[in-house]
C-alpha positions in Angstrom: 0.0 0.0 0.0 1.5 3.4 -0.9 1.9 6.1 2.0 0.3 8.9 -0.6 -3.3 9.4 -0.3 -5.3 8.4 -3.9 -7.8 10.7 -4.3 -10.6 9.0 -7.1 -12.9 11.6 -8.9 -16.5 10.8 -9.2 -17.4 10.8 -12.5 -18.9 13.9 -12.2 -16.3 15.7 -11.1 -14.5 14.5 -14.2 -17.2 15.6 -16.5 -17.0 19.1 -14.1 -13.2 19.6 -14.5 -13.6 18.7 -18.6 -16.6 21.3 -19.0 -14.7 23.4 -17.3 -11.3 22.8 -19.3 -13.4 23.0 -22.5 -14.9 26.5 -21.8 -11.3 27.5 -21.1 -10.4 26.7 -24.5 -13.4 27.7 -26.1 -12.4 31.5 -24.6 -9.0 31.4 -24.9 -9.6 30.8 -28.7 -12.6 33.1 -28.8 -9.9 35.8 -27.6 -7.0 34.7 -30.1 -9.3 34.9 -32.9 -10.8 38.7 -32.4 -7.1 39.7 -32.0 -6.8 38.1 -35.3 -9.5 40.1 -36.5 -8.8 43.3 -35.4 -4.8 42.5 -37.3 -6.8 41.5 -40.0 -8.9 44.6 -40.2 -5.7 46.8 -39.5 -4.0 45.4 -42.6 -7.4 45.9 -44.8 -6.8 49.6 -43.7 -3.6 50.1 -44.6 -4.1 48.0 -47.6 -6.8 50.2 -48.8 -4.6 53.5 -47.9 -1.7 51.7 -49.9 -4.0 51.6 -53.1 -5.8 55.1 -52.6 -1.9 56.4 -52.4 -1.4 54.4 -56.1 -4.0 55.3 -57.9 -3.1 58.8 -56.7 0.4 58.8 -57.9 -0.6 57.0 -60.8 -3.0 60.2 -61.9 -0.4 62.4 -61.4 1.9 60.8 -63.5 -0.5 60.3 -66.1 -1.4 64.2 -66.0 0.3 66.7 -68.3 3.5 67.3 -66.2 4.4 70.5 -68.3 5.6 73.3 -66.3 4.0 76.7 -66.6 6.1 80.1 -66.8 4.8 83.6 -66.6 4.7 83.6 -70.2 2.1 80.9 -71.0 -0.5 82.1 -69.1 -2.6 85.2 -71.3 -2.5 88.0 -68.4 -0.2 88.9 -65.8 -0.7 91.3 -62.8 -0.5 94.7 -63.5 2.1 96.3 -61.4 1.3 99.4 -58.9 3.9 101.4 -59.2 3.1 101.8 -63.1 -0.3 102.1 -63.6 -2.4 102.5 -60.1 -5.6 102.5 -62.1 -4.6 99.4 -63.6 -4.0 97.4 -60.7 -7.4 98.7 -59.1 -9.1 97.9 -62.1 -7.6 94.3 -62.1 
């Protein structure tokens, strides 16, 4: 006989302490998976940013990149010191 006291579990405290392990794992995944969700929903975001910031590049790059001087554009600003009237009038 063994000097260590055996303890034997009903079979309903077996069924208690599986329930209970059960619904420890059930949680413990329900928690791992809405972390995963909100990693999954913070990569959708930046995803989505990503391709806003490329469609936006590529527009300007498709856009006329021709650089404008005072000379292509049909008025300019009349200056003060010249013509007072003029620059009111503008």
């Amino acid at each position: 006989m063994s000097s260590a006291p055996e303890f034997l579990l009903s079979g309903r405290d077996l069924a208690s302490r599986t329930i209970r392990a059960q619904r420890d794992t059930i949680r413990d995944q329900g928690s791992q998976i809405a972390k995963m969700q909100y990693l999954m929903d913070l990569m959708v975001e930046d995803i989505e940013e990503l391709l806003a910031e490329r469609q936006t590049q590529e527009s300007c790059e498709s856009s006329n990149p021709k650089v404008y001087t005072s000379k292509d554009y049909f008025w300019e600003c009349p200056d003060y010191e010249d013509d007072p009237r003029a620059w009111q009038r503008w």
